[in-house]
PDB file with one MODEL, atoms N, CA, C and O in Angstrom:
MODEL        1
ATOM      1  N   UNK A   1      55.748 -45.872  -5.006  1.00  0.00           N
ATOM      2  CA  UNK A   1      56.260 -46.594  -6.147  1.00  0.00           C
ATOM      3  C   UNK A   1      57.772 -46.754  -6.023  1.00  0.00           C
ATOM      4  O   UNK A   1      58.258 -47.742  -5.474  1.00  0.00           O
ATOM      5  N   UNK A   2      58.370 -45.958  -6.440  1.00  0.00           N
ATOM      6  CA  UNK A   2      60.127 -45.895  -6.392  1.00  0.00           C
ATOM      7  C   UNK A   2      60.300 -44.742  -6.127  1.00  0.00           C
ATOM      8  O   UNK A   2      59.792 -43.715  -6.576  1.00  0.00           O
ATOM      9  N   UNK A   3      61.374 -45.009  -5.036  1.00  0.00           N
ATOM     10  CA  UNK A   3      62.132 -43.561  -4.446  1.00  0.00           C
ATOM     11  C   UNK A   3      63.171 -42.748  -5.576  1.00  0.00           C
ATOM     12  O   UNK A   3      64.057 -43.362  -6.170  1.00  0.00           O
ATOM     13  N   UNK A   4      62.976 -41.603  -5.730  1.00  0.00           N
ATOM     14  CA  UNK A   4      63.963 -40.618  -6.613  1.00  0.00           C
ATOM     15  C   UNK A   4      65.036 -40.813  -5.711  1.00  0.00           C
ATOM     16  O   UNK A   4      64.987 -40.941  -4.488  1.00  0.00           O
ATOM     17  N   UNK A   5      66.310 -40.821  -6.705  1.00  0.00           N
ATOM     18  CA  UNK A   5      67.424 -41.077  -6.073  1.00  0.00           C
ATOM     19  C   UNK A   5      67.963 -39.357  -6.171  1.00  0.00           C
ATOM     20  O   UNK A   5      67.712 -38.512  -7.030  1.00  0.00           O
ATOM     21  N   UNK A   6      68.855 -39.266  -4.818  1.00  0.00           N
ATOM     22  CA  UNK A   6      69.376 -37.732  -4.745  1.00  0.00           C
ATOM     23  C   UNK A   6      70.380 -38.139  -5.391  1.00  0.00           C
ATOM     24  O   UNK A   6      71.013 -39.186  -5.532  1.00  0.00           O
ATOM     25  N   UNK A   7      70.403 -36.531  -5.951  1.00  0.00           N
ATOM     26  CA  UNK A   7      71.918 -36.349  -6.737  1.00  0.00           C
ATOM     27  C   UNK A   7      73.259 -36.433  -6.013  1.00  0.00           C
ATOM     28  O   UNK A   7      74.352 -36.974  -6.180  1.00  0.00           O
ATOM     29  N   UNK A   8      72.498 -35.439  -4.904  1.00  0.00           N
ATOM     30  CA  UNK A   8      74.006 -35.139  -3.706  1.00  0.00           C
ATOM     31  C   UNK A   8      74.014 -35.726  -2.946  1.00  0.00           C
ATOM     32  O   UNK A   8      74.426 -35.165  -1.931  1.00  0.00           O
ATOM     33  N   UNK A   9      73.572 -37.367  -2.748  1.00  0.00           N
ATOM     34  CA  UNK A   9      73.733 -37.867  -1.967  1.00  0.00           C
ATOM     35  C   UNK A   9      74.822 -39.145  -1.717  1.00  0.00           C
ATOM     36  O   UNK A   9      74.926 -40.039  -0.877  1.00  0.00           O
ATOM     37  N   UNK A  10      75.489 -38.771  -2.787  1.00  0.00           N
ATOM     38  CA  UNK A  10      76.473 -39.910  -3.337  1.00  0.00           C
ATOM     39  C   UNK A  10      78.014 -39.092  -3.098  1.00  0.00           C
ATOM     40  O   UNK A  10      78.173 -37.890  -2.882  1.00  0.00           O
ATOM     41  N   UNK A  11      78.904 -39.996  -3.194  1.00  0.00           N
ATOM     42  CA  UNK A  11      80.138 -39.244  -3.331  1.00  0.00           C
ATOM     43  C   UNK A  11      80.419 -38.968  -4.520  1.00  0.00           C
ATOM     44  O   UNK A  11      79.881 -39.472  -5.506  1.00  0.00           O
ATOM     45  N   UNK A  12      81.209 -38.218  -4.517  1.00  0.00           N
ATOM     46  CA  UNK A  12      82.139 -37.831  -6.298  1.00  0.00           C
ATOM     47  C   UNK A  12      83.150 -38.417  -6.916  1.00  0.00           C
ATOM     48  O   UNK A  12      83.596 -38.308  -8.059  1.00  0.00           O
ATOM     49  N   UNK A  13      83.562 -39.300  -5.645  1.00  0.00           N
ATOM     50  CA  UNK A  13      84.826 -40.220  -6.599  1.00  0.00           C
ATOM     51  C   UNK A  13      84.869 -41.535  -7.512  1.00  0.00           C
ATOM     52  O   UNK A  13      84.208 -42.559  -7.338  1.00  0.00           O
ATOM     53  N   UNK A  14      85.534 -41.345  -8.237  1.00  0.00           N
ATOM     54  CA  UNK A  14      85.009 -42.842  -9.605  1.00  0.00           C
ATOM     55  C   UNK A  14      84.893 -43.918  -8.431  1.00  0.00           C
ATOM     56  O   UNK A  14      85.125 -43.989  -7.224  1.00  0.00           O
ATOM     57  N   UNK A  15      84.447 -44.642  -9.374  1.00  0.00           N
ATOM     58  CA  UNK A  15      83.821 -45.813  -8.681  1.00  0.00           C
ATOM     59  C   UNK A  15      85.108 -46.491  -8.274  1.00  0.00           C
ATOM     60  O   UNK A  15      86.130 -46.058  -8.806  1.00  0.00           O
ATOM     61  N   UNK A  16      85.237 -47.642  -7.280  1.00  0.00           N
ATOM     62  CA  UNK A  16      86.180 -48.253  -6.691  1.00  0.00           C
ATOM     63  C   UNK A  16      87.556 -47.816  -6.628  1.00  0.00           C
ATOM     64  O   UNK A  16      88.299 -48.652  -6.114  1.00  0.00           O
ATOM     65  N   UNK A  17      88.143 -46.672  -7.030  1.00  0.00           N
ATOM     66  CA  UNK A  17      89.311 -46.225  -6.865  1.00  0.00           C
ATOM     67  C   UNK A  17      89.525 -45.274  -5.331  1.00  0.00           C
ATOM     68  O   UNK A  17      90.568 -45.469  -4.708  1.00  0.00           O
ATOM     69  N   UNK A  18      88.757 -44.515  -4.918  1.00  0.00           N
ATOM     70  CA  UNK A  18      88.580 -44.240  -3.851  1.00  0.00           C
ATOM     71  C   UNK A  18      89.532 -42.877  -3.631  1.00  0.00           C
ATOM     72  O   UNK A  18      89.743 -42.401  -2.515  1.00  0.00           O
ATOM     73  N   UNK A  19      90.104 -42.293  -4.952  1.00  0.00           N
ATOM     74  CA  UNK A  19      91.263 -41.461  -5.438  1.00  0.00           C
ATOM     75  C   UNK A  19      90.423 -40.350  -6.349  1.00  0.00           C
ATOM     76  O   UNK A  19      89.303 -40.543  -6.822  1.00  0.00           O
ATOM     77  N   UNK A  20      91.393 -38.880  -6.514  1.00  0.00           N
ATOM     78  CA  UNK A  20      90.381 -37.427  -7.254  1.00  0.00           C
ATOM     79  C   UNK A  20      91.333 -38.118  -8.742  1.00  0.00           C
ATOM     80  O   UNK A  20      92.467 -38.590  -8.831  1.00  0.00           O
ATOM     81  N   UNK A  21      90.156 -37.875  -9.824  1.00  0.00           N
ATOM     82  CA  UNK A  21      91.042 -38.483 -11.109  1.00  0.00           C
ATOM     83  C   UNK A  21      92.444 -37.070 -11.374  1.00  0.00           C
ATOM     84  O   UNK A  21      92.468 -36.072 -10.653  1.00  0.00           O
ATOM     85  N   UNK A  22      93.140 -37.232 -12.150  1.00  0.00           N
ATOM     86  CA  UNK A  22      94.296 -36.202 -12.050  1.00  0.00           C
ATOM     87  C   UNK A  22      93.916 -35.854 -13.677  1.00  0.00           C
ATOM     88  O   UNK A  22      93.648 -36.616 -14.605  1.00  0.00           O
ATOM     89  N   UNK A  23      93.978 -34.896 -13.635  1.00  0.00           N
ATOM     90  CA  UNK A  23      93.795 -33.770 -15.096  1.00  0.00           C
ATOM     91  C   UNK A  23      95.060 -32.978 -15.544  1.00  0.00           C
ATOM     92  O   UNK A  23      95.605 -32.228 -14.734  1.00  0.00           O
ATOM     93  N   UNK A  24      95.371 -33.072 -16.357  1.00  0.00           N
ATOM     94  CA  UNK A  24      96.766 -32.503 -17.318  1.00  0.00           C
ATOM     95  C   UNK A  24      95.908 -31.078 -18.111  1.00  0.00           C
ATOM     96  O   UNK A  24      94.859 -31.022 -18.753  1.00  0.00           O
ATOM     97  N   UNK A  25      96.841 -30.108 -17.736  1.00  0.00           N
ATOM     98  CA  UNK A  25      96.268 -28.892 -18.484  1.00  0.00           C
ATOM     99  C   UNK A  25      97.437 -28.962 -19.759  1.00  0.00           C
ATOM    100  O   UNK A  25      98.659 -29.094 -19.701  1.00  0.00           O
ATOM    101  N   UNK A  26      96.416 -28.800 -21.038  1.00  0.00           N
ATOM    102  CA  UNK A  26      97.324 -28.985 -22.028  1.00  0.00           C
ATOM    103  C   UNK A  26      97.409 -27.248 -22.563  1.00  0.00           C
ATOM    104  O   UNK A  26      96.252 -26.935 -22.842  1.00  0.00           O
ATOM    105  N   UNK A  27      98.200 -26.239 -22.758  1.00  0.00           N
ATOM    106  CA  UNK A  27      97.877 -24.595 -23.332  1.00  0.00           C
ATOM    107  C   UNK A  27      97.321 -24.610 -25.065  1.00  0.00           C
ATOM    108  O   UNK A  27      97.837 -25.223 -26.000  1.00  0.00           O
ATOM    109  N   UNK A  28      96.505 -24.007 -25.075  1.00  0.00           N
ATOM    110  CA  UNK A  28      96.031 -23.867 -26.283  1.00  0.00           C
ATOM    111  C   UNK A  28      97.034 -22.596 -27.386  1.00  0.00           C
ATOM    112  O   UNK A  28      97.329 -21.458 -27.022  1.00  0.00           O
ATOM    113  N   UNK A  29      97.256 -22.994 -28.241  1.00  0.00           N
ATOM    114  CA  UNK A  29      98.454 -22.451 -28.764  1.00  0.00           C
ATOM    115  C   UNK A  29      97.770 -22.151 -30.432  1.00  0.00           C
ATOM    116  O   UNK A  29      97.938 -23.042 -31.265  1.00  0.00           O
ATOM    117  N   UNK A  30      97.083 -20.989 -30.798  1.00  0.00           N
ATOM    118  CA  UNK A  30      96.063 -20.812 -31.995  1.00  0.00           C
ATOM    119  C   UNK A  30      97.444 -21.061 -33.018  1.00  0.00           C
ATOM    120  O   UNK A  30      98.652 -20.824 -32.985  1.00  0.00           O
ATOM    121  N   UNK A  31      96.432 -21.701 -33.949  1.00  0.00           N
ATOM    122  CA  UNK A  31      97.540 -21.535 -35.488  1.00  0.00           C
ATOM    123  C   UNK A  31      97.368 -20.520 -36.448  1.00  0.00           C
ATOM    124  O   UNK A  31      96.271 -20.672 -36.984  1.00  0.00           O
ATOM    125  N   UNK A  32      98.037 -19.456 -36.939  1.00  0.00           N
ATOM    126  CA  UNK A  32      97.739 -18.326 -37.688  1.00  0.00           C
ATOM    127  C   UNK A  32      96.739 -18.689 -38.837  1.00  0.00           C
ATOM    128  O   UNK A  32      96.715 -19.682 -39.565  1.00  0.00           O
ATOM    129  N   UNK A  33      96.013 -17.714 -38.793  1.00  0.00           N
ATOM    130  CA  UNK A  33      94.721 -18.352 -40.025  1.00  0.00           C
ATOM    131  C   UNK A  33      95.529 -17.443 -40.945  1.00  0.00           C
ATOM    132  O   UNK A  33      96.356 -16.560 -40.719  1.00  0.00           O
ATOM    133  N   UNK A  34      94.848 -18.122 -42.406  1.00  0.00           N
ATOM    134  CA  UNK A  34      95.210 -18.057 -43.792  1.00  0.00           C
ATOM    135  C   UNK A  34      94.113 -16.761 -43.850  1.00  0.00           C
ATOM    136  O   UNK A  34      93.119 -16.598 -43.142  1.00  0.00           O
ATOM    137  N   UNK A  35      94.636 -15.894 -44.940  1.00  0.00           N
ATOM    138  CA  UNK A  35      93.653 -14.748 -45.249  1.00  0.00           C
ATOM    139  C   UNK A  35      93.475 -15.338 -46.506  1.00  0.00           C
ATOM    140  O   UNK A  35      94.331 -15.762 -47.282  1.00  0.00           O
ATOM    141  N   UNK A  36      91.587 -15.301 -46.667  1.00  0.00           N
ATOM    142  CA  UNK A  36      91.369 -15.768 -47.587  1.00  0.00           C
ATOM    143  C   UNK A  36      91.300 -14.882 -49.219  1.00  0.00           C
ATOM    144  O   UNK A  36      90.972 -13.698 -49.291  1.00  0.00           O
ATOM    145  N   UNK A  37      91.587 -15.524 -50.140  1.00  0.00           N
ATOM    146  CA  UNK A  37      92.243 -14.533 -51.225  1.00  0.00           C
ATOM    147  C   UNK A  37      90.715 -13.703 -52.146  1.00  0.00           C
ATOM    148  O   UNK A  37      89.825 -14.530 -52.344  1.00  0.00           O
ATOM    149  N   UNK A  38      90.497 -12.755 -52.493  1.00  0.00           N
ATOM    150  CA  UNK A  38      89.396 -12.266 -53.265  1.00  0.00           C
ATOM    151  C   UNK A  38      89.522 -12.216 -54.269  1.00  0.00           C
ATOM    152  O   UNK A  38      90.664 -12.236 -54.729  1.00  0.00           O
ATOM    153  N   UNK A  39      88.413 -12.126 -55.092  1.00  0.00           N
ATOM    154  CA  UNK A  39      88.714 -12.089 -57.134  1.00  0.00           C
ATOM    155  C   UNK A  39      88.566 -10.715 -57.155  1.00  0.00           C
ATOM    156  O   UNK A  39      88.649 -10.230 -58.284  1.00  0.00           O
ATOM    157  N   UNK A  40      88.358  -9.886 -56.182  1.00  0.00           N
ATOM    158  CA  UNK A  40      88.507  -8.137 -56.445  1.00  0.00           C
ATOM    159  C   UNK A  40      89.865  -7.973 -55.531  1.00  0.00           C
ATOM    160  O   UNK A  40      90.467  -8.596 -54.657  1.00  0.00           O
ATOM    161  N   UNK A  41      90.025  -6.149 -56.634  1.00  0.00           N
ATOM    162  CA  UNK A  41      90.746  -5.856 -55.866  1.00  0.00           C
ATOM    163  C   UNK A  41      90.487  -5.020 -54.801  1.00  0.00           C
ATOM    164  O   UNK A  41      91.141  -5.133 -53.764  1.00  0.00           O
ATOM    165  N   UNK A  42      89.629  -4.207 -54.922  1.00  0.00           N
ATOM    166  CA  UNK A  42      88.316  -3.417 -54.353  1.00  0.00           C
ATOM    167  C   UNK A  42      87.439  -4.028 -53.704  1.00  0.00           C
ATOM    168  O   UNK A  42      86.518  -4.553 -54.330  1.00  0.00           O
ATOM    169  N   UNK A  43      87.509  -4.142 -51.967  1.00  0.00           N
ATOM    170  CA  UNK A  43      86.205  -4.778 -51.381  1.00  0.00           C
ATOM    171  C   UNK A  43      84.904  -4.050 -51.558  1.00  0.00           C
ATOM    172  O   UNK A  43      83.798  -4.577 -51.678  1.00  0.00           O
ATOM    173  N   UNK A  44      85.145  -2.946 -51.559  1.00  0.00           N
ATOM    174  CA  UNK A  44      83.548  -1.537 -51.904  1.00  0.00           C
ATOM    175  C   UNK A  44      83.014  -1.750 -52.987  1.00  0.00           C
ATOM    176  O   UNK A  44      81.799  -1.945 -52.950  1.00  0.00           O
ATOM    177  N   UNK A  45      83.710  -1.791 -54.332  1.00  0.00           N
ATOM    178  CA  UNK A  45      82.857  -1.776 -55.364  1.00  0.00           C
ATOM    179  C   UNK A  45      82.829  -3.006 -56.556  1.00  0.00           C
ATOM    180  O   UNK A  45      82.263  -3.086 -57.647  1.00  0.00           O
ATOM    181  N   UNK A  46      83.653  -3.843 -55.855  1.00  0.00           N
ATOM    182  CA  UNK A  46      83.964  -5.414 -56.199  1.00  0.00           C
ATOM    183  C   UNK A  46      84.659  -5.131 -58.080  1.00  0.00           C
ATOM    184  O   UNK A  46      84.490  -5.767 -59.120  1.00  0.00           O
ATOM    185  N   UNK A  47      85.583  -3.656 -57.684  1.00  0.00           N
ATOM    186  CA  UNK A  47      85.957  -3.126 -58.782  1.00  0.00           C
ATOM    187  C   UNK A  47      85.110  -2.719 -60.408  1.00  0.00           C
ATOM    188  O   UNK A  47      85.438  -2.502 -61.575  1.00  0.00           O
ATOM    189  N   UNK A  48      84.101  -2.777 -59.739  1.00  0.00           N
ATOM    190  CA  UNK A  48      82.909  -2.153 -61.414  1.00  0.00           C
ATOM    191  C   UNK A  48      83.667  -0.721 -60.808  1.00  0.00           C
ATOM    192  O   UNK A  48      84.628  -0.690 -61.577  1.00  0.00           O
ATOM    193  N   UNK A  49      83.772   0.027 -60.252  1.00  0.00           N
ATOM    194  CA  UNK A  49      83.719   1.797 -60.270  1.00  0.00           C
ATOM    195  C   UNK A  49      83.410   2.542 -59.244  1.00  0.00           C
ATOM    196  O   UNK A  49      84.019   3.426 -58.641  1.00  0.00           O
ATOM    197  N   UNK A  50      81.400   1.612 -59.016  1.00  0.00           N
ATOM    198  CA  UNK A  50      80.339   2.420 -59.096  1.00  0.00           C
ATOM    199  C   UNK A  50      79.786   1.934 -57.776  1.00  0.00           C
ATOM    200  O   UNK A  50      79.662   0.731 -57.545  1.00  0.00           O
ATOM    201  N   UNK A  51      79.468   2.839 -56.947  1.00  0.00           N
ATOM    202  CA  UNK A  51      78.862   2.256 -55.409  1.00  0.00           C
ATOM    203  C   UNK A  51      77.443   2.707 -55.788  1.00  0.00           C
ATOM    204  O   UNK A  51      77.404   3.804 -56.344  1.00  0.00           O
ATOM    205  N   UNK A  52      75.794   1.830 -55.523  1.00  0.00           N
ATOM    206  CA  UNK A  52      74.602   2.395 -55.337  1.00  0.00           C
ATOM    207  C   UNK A  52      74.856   2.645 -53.849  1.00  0.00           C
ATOM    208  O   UNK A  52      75.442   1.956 -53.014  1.00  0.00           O
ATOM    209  N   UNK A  53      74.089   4.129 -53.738  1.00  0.00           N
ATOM    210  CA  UNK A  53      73.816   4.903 -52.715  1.00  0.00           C
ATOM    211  C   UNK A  53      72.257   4.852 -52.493  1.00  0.00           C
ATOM    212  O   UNK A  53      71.622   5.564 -53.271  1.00  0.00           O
ATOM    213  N   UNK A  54      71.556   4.166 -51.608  1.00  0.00           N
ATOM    214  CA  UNK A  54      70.408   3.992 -51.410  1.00  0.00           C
ATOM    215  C   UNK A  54      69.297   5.072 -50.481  1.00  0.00           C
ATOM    216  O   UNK A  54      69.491   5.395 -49.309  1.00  0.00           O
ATOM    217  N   UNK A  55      68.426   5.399 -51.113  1.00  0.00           N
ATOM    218  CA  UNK A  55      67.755   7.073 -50.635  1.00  0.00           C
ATOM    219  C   UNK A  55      66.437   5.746 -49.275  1.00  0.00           C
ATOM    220  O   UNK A  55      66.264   4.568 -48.964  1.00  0.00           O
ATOM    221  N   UNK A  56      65.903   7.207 -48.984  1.00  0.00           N
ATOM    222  CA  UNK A  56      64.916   6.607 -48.378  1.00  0.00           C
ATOM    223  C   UNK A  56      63.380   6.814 -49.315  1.00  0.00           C
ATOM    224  O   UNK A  56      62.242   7.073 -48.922  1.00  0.00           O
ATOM    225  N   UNK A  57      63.872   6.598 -50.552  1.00  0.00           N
ATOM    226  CA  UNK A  57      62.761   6.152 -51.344  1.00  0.00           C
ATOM    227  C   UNK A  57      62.932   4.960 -51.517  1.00  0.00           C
ATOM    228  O   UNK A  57      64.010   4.378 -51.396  1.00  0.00           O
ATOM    229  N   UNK A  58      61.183   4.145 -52.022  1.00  0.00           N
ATOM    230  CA  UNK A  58      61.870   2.802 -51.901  1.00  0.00           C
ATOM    231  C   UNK A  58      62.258   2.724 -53.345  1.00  0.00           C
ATOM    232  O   UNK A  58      63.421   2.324 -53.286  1.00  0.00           O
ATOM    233  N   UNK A  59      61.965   2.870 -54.553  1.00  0.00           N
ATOM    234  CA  UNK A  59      62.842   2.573 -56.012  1.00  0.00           C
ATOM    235  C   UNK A  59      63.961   3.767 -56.285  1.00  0.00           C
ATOM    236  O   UNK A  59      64.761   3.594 -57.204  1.00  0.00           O
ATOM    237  N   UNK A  60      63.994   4.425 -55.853  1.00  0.00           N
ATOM    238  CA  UNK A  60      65.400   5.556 -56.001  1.00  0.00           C
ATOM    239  C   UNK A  60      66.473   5.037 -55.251  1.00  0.00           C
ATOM    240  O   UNK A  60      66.626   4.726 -54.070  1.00  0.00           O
ATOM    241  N   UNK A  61      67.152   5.030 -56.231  1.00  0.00           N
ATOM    242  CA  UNK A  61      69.013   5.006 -56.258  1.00  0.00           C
ATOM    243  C   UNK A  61      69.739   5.672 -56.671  1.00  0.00           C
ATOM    244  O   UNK A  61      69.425   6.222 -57.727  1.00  0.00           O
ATOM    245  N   UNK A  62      71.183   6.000 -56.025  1.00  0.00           N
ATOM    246  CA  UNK A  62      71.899   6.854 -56.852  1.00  0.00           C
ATOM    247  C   UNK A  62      73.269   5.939 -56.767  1.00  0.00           C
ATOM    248  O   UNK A  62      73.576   5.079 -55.941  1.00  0.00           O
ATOM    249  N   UNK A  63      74.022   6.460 -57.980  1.00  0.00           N
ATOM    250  CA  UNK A  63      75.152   5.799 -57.841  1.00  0.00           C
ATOM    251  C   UNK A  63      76.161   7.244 -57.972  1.00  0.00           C
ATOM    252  O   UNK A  63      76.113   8.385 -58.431  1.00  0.00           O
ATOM    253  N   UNK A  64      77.127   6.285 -57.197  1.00  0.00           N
ATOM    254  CA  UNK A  64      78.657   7.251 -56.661  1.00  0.00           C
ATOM    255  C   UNK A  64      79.846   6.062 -57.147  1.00  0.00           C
ATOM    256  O   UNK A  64      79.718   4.850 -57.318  1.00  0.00           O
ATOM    257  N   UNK A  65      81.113   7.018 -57.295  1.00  0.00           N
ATOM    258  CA  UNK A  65      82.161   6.531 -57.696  1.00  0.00           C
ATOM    259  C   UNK A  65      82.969   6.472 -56.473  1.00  0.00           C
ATOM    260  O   UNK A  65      83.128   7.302 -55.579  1.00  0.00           O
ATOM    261  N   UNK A  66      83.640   4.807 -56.719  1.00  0.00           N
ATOM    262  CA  UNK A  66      84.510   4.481 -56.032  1.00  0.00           C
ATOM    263  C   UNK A  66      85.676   5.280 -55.982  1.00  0.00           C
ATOM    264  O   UNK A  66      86.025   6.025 -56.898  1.00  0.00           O
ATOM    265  N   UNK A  67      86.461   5.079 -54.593  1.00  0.00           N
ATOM    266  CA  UNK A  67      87.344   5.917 -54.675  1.00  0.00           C
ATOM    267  C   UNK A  67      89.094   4.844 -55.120  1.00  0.00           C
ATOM    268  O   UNK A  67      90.278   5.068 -54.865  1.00  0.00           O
ATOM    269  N   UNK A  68      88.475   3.862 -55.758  1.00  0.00           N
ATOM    270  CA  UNK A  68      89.977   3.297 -56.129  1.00  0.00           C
ATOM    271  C   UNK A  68      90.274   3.270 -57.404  1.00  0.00           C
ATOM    272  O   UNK A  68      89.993   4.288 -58.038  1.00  0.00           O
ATOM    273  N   UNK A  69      90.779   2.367 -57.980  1.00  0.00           N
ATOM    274  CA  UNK A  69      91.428   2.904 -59.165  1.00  0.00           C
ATOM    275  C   UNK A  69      89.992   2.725 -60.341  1.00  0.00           C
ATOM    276  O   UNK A  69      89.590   3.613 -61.094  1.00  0.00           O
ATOM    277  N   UNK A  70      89.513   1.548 -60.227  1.00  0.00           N
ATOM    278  CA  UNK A  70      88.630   1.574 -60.854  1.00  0.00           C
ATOM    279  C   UNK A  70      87.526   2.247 -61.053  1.00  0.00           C
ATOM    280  O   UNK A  70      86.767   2.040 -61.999  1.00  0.00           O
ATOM    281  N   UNK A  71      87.296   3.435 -59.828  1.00  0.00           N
ATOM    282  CA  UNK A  71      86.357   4.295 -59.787  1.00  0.00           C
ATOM    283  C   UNK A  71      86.406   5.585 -60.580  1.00  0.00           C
ATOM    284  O   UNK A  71      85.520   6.362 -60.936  1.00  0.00           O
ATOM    285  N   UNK A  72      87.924   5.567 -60.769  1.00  0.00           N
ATOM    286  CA  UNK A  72      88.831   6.641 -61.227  1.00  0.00           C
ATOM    287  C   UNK A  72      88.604   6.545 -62.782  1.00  0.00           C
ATOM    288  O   UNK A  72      88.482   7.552 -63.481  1.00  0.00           O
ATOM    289  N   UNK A  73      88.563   5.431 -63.207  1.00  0.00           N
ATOM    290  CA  UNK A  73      88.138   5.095 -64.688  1.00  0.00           C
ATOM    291  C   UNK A  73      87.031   5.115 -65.271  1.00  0.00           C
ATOM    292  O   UNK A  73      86.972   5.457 -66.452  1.00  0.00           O
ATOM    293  N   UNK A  74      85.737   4.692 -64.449  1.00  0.00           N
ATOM    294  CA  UNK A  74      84.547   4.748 -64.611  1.00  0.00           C
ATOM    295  C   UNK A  74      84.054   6.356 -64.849  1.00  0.00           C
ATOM    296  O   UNK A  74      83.252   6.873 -65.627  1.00  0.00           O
ATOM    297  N   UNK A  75      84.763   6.775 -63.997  1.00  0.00           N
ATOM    298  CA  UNK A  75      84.244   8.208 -63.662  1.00  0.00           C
ATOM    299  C   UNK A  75      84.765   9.060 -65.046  1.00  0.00           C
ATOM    300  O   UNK A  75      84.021   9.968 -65.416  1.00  0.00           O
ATOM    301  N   UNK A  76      85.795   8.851 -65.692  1.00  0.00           N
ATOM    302  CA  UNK A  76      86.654   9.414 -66.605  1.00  0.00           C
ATOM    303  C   UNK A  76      85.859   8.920 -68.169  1.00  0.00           C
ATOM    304  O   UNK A  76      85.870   9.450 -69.280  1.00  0.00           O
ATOM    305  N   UNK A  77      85.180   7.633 -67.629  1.00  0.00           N
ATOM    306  CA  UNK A  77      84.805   6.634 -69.007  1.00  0.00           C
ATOM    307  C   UNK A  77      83.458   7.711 -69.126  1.00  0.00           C
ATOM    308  O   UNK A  77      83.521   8.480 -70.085  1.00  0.00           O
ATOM    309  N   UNK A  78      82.468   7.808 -68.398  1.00  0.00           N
ATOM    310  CA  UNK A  78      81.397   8.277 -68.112  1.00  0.00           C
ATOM    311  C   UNK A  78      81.398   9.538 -68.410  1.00  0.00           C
ATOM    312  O   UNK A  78      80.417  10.020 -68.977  1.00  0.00           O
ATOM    313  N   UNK A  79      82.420  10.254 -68.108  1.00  0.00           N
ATOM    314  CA  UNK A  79      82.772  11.696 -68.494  1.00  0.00           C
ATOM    315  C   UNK A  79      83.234  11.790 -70.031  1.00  0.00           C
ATOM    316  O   UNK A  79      82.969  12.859 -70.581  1.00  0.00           O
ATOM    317  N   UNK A  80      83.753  11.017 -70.634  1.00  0.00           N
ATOM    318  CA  UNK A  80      83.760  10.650 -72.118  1.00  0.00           C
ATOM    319  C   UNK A  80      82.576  10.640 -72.916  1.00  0.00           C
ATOM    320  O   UNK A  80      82.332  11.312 -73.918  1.00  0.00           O
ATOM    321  N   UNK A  81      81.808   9.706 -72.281  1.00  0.00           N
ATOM    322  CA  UNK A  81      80.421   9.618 -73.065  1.00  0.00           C
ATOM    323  C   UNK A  81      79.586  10.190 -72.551  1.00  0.00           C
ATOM    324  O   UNK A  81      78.456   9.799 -72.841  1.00  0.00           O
ATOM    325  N   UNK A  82      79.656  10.980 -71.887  1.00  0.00           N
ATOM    326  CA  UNK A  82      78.790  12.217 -71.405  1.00  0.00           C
ATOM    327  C   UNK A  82      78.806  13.522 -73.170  1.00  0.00           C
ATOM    328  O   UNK A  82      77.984  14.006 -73.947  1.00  0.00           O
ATOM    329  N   UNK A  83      80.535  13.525 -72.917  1.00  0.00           N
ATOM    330  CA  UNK A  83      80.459  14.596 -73.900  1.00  0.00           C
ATOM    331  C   UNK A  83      80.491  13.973 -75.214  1.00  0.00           C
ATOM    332  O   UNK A  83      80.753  14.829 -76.059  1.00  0.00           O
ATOM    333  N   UNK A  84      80.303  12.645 -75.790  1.00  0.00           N
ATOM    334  CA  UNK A  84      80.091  12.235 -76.721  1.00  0.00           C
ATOM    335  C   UNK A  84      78.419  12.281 -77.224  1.00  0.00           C
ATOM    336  O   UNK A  84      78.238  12.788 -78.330  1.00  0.00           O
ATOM    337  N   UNK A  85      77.388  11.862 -76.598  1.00  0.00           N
ATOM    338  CA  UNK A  85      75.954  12.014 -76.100  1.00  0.00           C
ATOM    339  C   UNK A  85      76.134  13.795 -76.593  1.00  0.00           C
ATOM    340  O   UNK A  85      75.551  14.050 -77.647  1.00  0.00           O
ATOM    341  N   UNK A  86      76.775  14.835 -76.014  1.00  0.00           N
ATOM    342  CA  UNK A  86      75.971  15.862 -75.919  1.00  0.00           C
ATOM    343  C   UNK A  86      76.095  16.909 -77.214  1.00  0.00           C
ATOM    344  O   UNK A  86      75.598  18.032 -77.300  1.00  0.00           O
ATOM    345  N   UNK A  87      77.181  15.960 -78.522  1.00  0.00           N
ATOM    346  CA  UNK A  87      78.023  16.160 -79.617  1.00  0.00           C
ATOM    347  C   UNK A  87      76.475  15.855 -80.555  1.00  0.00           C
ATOM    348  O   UNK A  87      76.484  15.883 -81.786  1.00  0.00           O
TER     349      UNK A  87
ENDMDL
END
């Protein structure tokens, strides 16, 4: 039917110029990325306080206090109405 044409059987240079094309190396020069801004101030506890600590049960949870400022409050708020509850 029709002969497959070889790949490598051709030359590599553009057509009718008979010349290697010439290539310009341009340096890639990164532009400082922007840090993007958060509505917390706390990445851990997205500032509620309170981290869930997950067991290897599957419906049991426990929760723990953050260690930033807001954890510091929760923990103090909680300790308030602990001894209010036990009044």
């Amino acid at each position: 039917m029709s002969q497959q044409l070889n790949m490598f059987g051709t030359q590599d240079l553009p057509l009718f110029s008979g010349t290697c094309p010439r290539a310009t190396v341009h340096p890639f020069t990164p532009r400082p990325q922007r840090i993007q801004g958060t509505l917390f101030k706390c990445p851990i506890c997205h500032d509620t306080g309170r981290i869930t600590v997950r067991t290897q049960h599957p419906h049991t949870c426990h929760f723990r206090y953050c260690w930033c400022e807001a954890g510091r409050k929760a923990l103090e708020q909680d300790r308030a109405n602990k001894g209010k509850k036990e009044e």
